[in-house]
matplotlib code that plots the C-alpha trace (Angstrom):
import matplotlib.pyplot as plt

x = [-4.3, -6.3, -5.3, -7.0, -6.5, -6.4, -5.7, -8.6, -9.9, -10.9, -8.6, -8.6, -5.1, -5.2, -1.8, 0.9, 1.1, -1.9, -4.3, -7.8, -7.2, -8.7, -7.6, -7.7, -5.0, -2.9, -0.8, 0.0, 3.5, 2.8, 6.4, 7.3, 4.1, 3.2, 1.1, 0.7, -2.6, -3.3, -2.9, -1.8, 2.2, 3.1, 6.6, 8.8, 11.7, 13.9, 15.1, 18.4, 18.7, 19.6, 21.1, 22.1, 19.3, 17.0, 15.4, 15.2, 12.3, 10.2, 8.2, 5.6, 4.6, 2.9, 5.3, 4.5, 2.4, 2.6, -0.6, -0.8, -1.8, -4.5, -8.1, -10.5, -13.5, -16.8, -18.7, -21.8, -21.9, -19.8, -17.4, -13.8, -13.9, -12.1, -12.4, -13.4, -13.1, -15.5, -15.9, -18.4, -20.7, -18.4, -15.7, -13.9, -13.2, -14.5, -13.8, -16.5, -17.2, -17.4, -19.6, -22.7, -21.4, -21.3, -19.2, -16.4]
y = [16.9, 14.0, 10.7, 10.8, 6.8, 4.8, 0.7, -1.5, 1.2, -0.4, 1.0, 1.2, 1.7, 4.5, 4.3, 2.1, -1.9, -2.9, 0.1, -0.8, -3.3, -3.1, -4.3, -3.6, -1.5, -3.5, -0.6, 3.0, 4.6, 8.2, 9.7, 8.0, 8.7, 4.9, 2.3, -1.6, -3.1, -6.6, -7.8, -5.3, -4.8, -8.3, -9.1, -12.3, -12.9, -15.8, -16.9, -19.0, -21.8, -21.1, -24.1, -27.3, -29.7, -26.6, -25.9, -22.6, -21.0, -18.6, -16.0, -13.7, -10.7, -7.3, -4.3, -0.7, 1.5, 5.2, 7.0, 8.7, 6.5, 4.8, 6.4, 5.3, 3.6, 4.7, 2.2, 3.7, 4.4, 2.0, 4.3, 5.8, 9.0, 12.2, 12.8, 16.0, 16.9, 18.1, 19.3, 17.9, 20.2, 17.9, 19.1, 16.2, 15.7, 12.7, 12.0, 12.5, 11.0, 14.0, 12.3, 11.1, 13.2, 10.0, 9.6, 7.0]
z = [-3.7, -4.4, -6.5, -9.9, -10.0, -6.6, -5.6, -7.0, -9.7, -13.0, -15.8, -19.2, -21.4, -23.5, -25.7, -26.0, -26.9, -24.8, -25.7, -25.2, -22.3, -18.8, -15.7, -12.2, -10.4, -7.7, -6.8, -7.5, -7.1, -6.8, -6.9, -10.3, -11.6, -12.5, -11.7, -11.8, -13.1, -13.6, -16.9, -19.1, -19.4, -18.6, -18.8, -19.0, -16.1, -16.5, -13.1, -13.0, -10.4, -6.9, -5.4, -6.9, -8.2, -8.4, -11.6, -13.2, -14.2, -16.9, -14.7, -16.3, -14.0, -14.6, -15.1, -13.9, -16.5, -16.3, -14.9, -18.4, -20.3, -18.3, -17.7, -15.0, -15.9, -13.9, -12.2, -13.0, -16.9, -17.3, -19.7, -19.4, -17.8, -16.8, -13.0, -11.2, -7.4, -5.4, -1.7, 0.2, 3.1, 5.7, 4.6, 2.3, -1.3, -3.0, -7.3, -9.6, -12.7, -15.5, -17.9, -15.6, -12.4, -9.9, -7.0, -7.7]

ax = plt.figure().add_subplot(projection="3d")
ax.plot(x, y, z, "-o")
ax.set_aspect("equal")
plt.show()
């Protein structure tokens, strides 16, 4: 089966608190069905001091994002899309935009 959203796709969020953002997928975690993009789901982690004379800190890091609710934006039109399959004469599958039929 072949990945509807891959590492270093451009994304855009489709429900939930950033809807309408894009960002740029930094990693996909195909069991649990998420994904982490930069920029959208940014969380806050407030790290205590380690050893003596060590300062603590306020964090902010991107938080996994389910594949759901984001949709891959085509490099060609420049829209989000819904993405096809298709098998090549060689033999492989490559993803294929469904409004302007370009290869991602």
């Amino acid at each position: 089966m072949i990945a509807r959203i891959r590492k270093d796709d451009t994304v855009i969020v489709i429900s939930g608190r950033d809807k309408g953002k894009t960002g740029m997928v930094i990693e996909v975690l195909p069991k649990k069905k998420k994904a982490f993009v930069k920029g959208i789901a940014i969380v806050t982690k407030h790290a205590k001091p380690r050893r003596q004379g060590e300062a603590g800190s306020i964090k902010k890091k991107e938080s996994n994002v389910d594949l759901s609710t984001l949709m891959p934006v085509c490099g060609a039109c420049k829209k989000p899309c819904r993405i096809n399959t298709k098998r090549l004469k060689e033999g492989n599958c490559v993803r294929v935009c469904n409004r302007c039929k370009e290869v991602f």
